[in-house]
MARBAKOL-716121 format. One record per residue (C-alpha): residue in one letter; x, y, z; residue number from 1. Coordinates in Angstrom, 3 decimals. Example, Ala and Ser with C-alpha at 12.3 -4.5 7.8 and 13.67 -1.06 7.14 Angstrom:
MARBAKOL-716121
aa A, xx 12.300, yy -4.500, zz 7.800, i 1
aa S, xx 13.670, yy -1.060, zz 7.140, i 2
***
This chain:
MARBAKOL-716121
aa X, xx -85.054, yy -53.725, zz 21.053, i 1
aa X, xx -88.052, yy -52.714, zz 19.486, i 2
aa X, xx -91.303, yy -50.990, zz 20.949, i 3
aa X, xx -94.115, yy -49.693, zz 19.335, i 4
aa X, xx -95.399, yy -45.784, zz 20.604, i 5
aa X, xx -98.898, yy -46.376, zz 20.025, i 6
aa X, xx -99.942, yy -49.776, zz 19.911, i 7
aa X, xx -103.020, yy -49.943, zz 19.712, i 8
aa X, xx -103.112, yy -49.511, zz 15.906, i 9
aa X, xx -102.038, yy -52.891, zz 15.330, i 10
aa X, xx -105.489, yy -54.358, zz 16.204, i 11
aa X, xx -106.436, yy -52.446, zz 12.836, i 12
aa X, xx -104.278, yy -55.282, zz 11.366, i 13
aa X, xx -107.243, yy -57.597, zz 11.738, i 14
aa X, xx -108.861, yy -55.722, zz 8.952, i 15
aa X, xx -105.667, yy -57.624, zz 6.239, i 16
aa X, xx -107.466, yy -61.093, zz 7.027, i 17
aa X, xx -110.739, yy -60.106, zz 7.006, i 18
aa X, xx -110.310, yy -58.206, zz 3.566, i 19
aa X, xx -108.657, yy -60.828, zz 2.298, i 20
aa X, xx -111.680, yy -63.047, zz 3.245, i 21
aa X, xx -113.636, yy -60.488, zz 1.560, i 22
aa X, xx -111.318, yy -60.792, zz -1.868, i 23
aa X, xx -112.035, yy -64.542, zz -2.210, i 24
aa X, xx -115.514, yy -63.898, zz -1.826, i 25
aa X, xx -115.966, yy -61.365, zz -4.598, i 26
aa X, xx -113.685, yy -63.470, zz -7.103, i 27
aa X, xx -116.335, yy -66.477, zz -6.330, i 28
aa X, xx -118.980, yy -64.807, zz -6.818, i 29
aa X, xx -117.617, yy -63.538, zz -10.053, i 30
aa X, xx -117.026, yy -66.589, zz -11.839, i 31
aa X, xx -121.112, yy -67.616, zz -10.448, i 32
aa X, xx -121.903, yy -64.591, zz -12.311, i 33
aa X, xx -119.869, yy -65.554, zz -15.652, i 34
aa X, xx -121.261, yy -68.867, zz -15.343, i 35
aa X, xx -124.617, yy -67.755, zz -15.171, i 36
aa X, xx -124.310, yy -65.058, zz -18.019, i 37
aa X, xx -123.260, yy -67.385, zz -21.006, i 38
aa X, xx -120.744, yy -69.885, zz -22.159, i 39
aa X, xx -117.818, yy -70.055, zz -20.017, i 40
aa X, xx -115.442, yy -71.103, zz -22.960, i 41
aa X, xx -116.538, yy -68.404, zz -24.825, i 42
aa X, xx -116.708, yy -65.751, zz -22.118, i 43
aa X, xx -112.773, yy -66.861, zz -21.630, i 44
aa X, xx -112.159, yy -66.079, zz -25.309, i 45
aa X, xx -113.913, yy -63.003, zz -25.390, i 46
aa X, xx -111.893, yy -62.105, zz -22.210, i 47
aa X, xx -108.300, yy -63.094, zz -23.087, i 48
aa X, xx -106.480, yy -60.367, zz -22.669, i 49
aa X, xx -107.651, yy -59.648, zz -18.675, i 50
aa X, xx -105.000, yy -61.131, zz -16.150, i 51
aa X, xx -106.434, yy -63.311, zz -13.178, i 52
aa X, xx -103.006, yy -63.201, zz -11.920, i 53
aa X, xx -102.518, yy -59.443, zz -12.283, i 54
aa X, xx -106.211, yy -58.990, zz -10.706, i 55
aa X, xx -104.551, yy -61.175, zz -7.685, i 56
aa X, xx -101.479, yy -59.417, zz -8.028, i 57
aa X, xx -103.707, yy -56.169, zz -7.358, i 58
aa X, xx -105.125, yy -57.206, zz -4.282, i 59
aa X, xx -102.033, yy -58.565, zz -2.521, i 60
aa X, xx -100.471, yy -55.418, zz -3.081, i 61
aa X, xx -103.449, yy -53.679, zz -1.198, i 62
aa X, xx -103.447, yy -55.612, zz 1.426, i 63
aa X, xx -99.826, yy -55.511, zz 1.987, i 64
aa X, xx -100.177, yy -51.466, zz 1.712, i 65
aa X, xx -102.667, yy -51.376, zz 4.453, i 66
aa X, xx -100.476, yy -54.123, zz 6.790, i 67
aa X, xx -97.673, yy -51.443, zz 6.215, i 68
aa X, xx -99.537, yy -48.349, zz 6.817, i 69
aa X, xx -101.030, yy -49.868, zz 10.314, i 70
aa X, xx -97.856, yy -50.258, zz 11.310, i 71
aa X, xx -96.768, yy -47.111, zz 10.713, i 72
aa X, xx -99.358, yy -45.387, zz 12.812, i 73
aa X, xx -98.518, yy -47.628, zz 15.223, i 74
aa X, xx -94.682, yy -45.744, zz 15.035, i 75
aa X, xx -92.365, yy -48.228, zz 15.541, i 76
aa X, xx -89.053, yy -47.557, zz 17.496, i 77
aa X, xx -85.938, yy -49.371, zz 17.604, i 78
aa X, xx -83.835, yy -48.656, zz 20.756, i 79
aa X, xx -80.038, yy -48.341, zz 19.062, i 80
aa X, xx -78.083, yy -48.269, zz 22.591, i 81
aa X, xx -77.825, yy -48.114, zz 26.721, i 82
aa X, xx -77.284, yy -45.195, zz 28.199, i 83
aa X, xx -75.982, yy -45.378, zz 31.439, i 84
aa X, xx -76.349, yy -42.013, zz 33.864, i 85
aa X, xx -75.736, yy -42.150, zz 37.682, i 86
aa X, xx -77.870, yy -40.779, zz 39.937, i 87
aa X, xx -77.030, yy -39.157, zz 43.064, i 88
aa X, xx -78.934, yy -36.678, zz 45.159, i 89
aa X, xx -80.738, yy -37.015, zz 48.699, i 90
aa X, xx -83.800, yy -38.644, zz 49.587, i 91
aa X, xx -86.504, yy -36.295, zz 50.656, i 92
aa X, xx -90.315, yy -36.840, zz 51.892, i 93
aa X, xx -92.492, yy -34.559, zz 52.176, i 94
aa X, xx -95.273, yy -34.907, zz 54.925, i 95
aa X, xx -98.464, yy -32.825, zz 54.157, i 96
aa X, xx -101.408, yy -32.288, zz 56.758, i 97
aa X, xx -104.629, yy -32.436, zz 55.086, i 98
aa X, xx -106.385, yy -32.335, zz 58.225, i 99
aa X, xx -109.942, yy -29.872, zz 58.080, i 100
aa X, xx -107.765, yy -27.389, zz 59.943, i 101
aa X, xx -105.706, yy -27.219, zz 56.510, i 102
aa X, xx -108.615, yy -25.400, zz 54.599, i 103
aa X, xx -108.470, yy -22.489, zz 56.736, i 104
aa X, xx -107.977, yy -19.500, zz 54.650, i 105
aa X, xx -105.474, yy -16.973, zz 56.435, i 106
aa X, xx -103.074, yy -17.846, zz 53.929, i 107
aa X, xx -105.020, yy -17.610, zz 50.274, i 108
aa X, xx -106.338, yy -19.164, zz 48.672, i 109
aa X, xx -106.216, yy -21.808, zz 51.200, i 110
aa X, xx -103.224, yy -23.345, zz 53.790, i 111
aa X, xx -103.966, yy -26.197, zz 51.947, i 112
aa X, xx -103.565, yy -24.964, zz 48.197, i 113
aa X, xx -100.430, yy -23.158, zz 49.426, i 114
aa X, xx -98.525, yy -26.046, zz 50.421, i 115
aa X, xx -99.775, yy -27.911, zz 46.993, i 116
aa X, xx -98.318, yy -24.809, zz 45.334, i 117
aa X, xx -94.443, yy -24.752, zz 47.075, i 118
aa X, xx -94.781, yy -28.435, zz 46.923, i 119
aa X, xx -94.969, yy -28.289, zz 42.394, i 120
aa X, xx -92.504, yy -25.510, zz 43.097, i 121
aa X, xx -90.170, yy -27.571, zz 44.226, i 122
aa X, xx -90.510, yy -30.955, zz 42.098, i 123
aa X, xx -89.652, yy -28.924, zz 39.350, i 124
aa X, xx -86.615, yy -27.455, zz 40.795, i 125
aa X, xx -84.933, yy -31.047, zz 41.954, i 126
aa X, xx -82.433, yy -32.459, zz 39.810, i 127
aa X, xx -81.584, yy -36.026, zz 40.349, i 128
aa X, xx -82.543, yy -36.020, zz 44.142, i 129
aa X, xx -85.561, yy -38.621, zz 45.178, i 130
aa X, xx -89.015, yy -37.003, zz 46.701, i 131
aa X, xx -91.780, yy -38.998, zz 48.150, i 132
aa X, xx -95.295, yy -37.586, zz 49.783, i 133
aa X, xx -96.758, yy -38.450, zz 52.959, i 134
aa X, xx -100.505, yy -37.581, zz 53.828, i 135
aa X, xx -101.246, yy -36.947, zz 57.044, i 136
aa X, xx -104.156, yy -36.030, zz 59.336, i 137
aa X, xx -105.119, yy -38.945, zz 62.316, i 138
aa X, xx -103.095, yy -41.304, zz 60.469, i 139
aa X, xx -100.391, yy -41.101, zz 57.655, i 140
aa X, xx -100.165, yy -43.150, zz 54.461, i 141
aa X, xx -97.866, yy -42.947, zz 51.567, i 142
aa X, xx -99.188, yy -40.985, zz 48.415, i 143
aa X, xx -96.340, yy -41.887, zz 46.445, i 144
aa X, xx -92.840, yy -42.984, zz 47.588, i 145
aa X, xx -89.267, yy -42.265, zz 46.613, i 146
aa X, xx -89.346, yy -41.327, zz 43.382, i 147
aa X, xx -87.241, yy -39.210, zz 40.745, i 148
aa X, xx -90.541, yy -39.361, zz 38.190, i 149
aa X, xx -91.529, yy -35.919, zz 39.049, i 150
aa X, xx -94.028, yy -36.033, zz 36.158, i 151
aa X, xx -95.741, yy -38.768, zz 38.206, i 152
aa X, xx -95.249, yy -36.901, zz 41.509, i 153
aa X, xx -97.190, yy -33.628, zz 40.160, i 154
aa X, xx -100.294, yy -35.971, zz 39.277, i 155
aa X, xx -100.129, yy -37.826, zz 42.954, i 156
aa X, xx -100.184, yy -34.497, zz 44.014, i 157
aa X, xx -103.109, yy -32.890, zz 42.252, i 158
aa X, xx -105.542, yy -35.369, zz 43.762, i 159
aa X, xx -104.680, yy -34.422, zz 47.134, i 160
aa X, xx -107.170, yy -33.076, zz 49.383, i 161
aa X, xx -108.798, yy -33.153, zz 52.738, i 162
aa X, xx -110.543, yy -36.214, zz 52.352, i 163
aa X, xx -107.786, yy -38.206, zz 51.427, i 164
aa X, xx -107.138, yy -39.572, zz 55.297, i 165
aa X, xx -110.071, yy -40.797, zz 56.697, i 166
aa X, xx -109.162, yy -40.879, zz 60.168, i 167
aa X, xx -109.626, yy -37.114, zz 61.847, i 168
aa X, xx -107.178, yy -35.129, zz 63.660, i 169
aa X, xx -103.337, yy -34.303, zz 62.668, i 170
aa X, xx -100.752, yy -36.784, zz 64.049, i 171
aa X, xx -97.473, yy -34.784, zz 63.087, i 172
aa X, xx -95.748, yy -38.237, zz 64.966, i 173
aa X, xx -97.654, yy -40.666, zz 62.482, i 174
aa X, xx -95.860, yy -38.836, zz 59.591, i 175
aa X, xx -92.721, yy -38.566, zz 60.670, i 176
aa X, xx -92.732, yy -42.882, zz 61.673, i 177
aa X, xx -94.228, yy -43.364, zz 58.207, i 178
aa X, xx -91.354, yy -41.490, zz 56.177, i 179
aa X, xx -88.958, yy -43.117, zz 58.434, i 180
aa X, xx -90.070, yy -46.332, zz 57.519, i 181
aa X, xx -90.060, yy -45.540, zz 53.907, i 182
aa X, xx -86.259, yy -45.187, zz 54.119, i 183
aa X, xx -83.787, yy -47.418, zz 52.687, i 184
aa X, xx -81.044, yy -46.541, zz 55.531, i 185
aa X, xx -78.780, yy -49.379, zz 53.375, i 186
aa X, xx -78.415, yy -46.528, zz 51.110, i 187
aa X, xx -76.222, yy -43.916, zz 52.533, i 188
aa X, xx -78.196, yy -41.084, zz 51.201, i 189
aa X, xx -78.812, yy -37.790, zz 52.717, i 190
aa X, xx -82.316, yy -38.270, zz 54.260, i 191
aa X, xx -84.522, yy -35.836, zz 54.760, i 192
aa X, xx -88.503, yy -34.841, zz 56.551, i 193
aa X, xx -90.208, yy -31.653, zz 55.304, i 194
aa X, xx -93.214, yy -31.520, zz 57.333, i 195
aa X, xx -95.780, yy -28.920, zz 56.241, i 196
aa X, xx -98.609, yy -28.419, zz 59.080, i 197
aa X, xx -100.954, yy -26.049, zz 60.984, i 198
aa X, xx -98.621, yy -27.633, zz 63.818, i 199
aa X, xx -102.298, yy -28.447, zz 65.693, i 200
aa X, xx -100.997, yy -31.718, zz 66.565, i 201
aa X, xx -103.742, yy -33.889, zz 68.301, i 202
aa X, xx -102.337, yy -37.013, zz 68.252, i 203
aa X, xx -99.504, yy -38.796, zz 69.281, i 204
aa X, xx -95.870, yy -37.835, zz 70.629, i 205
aa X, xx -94.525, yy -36.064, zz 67.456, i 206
aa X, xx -91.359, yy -35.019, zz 69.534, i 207
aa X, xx -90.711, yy -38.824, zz 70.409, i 208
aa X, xx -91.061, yy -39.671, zz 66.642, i 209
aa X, xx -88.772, yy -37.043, zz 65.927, i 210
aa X, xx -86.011, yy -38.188, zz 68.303, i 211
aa X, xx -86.112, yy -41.203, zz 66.773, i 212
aa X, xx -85.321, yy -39.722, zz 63.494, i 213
aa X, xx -82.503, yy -37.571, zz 64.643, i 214
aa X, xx -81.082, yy -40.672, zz 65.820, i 215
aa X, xx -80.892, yy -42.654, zz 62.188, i 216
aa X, xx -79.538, yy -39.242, zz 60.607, i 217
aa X, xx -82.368, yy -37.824, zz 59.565, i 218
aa X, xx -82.891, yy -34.308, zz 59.193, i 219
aa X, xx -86.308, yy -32.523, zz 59.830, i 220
aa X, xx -87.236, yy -29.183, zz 58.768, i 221
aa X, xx -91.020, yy -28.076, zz 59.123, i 222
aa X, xx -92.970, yy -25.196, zz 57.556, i 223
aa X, xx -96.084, yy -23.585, zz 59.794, i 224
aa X, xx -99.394, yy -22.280, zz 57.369, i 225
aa X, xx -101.085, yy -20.075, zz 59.487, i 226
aa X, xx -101.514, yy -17.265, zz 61.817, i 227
aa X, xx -100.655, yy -17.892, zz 65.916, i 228
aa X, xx -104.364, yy -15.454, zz 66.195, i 229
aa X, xx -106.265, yy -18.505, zz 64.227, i 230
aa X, xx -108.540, yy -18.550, zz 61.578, i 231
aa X, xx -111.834, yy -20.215, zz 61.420, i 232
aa X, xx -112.393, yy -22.841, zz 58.770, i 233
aa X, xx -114.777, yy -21.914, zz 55.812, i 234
aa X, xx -118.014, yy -24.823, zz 54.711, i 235
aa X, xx -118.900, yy -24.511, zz 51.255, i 236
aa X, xx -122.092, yy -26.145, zz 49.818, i 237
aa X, xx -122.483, yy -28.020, zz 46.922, i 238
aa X, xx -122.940, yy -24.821, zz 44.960, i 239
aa X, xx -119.205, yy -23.829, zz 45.647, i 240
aa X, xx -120.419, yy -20.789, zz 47.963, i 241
aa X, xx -119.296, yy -20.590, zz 51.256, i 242
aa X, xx -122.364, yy -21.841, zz 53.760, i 243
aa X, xx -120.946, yy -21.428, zz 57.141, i 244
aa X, xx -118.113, yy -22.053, zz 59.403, i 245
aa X, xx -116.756, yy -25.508, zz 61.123, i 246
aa X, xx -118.270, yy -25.694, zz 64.420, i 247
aa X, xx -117.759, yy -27.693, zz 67.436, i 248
aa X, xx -120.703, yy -30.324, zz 69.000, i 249
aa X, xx -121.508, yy -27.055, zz 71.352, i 250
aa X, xx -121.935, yy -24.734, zz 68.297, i 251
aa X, xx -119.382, yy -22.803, zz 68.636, i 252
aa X, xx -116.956, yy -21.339, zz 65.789, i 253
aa X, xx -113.623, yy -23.586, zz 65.370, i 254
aa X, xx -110.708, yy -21.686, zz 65.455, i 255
aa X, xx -107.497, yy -23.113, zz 63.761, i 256
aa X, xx -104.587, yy -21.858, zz 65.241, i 257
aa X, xx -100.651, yy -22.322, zz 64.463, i 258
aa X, xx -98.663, yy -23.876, zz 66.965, i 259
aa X, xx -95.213, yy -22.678, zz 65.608, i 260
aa X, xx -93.536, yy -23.349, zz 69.163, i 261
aa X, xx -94.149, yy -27.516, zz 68.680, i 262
aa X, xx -92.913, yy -26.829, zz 64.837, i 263
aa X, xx -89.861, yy -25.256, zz 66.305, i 264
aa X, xx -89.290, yy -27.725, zz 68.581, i 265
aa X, xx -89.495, yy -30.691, zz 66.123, i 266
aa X, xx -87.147, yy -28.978, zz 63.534, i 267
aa X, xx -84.569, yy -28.137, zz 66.859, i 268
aa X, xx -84.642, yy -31.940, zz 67.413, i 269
aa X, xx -84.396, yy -33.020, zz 63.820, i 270
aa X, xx -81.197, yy -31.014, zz 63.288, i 271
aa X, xx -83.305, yy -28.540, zz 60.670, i 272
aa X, xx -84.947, yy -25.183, zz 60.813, i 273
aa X, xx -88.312, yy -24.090, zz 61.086, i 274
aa X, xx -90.032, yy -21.715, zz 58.454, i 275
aa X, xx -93.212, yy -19.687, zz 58.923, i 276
aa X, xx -95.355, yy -19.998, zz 56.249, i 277
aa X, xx -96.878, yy -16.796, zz 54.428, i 278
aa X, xx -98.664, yy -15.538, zz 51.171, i 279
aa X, xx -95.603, yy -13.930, zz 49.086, i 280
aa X, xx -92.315, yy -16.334, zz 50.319, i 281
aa X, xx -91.806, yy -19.868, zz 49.260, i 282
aa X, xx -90.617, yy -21.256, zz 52.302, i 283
aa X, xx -90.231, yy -25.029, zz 50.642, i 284
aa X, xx -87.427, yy -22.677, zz 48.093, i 285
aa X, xx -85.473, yy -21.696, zz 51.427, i 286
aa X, xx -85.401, yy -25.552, zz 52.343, i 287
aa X, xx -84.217, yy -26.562, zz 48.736, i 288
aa X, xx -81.300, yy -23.737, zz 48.931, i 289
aa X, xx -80.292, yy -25.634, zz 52.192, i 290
aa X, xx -80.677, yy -29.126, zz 50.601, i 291
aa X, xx -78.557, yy -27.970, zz 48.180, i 292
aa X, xx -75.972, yy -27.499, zz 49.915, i 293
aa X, xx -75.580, yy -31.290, zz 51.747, i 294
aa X, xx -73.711, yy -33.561, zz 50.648, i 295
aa X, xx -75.689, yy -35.523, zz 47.392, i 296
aa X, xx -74.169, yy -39.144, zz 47.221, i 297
aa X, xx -74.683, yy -41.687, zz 44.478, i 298
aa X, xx -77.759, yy -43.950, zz 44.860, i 299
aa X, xx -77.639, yy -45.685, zz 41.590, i 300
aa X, xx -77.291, yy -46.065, zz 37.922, i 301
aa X, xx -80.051, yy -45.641, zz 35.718, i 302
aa X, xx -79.805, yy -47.078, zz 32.099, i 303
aa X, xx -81.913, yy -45.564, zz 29.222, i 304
aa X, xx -82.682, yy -46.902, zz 25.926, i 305
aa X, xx -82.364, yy -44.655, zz 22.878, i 306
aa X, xx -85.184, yy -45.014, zz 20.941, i 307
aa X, xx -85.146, yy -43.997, zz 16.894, i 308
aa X, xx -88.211, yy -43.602, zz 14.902, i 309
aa X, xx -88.987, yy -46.137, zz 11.902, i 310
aa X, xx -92.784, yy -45.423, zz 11.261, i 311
aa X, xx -91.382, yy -43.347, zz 8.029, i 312
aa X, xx -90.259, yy -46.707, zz 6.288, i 313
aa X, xx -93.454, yy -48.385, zz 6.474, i 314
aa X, xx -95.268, yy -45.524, zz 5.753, i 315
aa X, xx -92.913, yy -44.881, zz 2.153, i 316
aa X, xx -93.313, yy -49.168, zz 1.546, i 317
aa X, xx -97.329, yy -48.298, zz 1.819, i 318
aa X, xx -97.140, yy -45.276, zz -0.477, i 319
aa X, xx -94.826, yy -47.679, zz -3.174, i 320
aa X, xx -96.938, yy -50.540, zz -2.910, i 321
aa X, xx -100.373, yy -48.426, zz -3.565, i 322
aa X, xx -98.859, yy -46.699, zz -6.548, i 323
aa X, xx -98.328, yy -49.826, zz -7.948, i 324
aa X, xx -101.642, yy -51.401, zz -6.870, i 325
aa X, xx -102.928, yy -48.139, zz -8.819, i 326
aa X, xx -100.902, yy -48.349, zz -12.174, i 327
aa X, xx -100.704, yy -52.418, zz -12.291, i 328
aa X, xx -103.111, yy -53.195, zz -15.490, i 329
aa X, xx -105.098, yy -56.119, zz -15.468, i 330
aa X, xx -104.218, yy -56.858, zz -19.217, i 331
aa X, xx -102.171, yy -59.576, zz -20.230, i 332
aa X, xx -98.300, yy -58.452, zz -21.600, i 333
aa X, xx -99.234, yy -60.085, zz -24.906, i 334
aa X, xx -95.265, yy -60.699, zz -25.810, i 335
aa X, xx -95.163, yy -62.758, zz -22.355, i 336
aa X, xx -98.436, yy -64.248, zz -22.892, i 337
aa X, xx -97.326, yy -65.805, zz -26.366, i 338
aa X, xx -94.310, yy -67.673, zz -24.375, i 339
aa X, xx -96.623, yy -69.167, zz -21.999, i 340
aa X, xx -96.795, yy -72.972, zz -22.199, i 341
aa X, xx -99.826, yy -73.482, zz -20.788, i 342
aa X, xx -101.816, yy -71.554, zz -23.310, i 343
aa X, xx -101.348, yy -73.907, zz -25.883, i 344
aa X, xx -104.371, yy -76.225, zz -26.993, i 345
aa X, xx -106.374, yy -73.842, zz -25.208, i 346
aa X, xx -107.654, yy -72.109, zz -27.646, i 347
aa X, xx -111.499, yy -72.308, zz -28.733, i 348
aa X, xx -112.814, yy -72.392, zz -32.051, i 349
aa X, xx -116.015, yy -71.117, zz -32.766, i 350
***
């Protein structure tokens, strides 16, 4: 199997045609020129020792350099054999509120930002286990589902922000039905619902969703970001300076506070444990511990192609072929050109 790293070099390989175009050209006009100057026969004579061939030679032998040094920019691999790995692990979502309420700052720099933060944490702790992210606020949708490219998880992630859900509000029940959903329950994988949340939930039955859940063998843990006192929720301008508050339609200053005893519930009835969310502890890092230590069943195999670079050999035929270009005379070998049948009765006298 062979693959090329990079390429989009080989469009330089156009250039081979077009400078071979180019070649013709100049040899034409050449012989115009000749003719034009004086007597061809004689212009022949006077020129007998320069090599049309070797002049042809030369320009193959440049074009074949530059075909060869394309392609080695273009580094090609050859994949020398299958690598077969299994894969086990458990299957765990993660359902993040980005709900307004999220950019409350009681826990710095935002509740927000925090979860982002515990959520890279943890990507780059799993080992073989699949993660998928669920956005949440009045609706849920899928940022990125099961997956064990964590490379590709941490960029899904960086674009998330408050904006991301359209729909107002925080629908902790929405979530949970979405991850559900997302489940292969064919596979007979640990499953498991992190749900990281304010726990303001405005919309839906969360505790029916979570029931649900339980039922299929899912386990729920949840993680509360912020203070049971409330915090208000900061408006910055375009400037990046903080203009004002979030206020409700009667003016007032809206208060964000955490509703850890629905967050308790919903982890009691998921068969998981609920973790209150601070500045210093990693509370996702207490849920990975206790991940770790479920059972982790095989999922699948996973093949992988061993790839072996090959860009050096076309890059040493380019190097041989433009030393030669570079030392190849255009004179005629005079011993070979005496043996040469078609220089007989060639010869002009003058």
């Amino acid at each position: 199997m062979i693959r090329f790293v990079h390429p989009e070099y080989l469009y330089l390989l156009a250039l081979v045609p077009v400078l071979g175009l180019f070649f013709f050209f100049v040899v034409r006009m050449r012989k115009k020129a000749i003719g034009r100057f004086g007597n061809p026969a004689i212009l022949e004579r006077l020129s007998e020792s320069a090599s049309r061939r070797k002049r042809l030679w030369r320009s193959v032998l440049f074009l074949l350099a530059l075909a060869s040094l394309v392609v080695g920019l273009a580094n090609p691999q050859i994949g020398t054999r299958l690598e077969e790995v299994k894969q086990e692990g458990v299957d765990l979502f993660l359902a993040l509120d980005v709900s307004l309420s999220m950019k409350a700052e009681d826990i710095k720099p935002s509740r927000l930002e925090k979860a982002k933060f515990e959520i890279r944490n943890l990507i780059a702790k799993l080992g073989g286990d699949r993660v998928g992210l669920i956005v949440f606020a009045g609706d849920a949708y899928t940022q990125f589902p099961l997956t064990t490219d964590y490379s590709a998880a941490n960029l899904f992630l960086d674009v998330v922000d408050v904006d991301v859900v359209p729909v107002p509000g925080t629908n902790i029940g929405a979530a949970i039905g979405r991850a559900v959903d997302s489940f292969d329950f064919k596979e007979q994988t640990t499953k498991v619902i992190v749900i990281i949340t304010d726990g303001e939930s405005t919309e839906g039955d969360a505790f029916d969703a979570a029931e649900e859940a339980a039922k299929k063998g899912t386990l729920l843990y949840t993680i509360g970001l912020g203070s049971p006192t409330g915090s208000p929720i900061p408006v910055y301008g375009s400037s990046g300076q903080q203009v004002d508050f979030k206020r409700d339609r009667m003016g007032n200053v809206v208060v964000s506070k955490l509703d850890e005893v629905s967050l308790e519930k919903i982890a009691a009835v998921g068969g998981g444990k609920y973790f209150r969310g601070t500045n210093a502890q990693d509370e996702l890092d207490e849920i990975y511990k206790a991940i770790n230590t479920l059972q982790k069943k095989e999922f699948g195999v996973k093949q992988f192609t061993d790839y072996e670079d090959r860009f050096q050999f076309f890059l040493a035929a380019a190097l041989v072929l433009l030393v030669l270009e570079v030392i190849l005379s255009e004179k005629k070998i005079r011993w070979l050109a005496q043996w040469n049948p078609l220089r007989r009765g060639q010869e002009v006298r003058v």
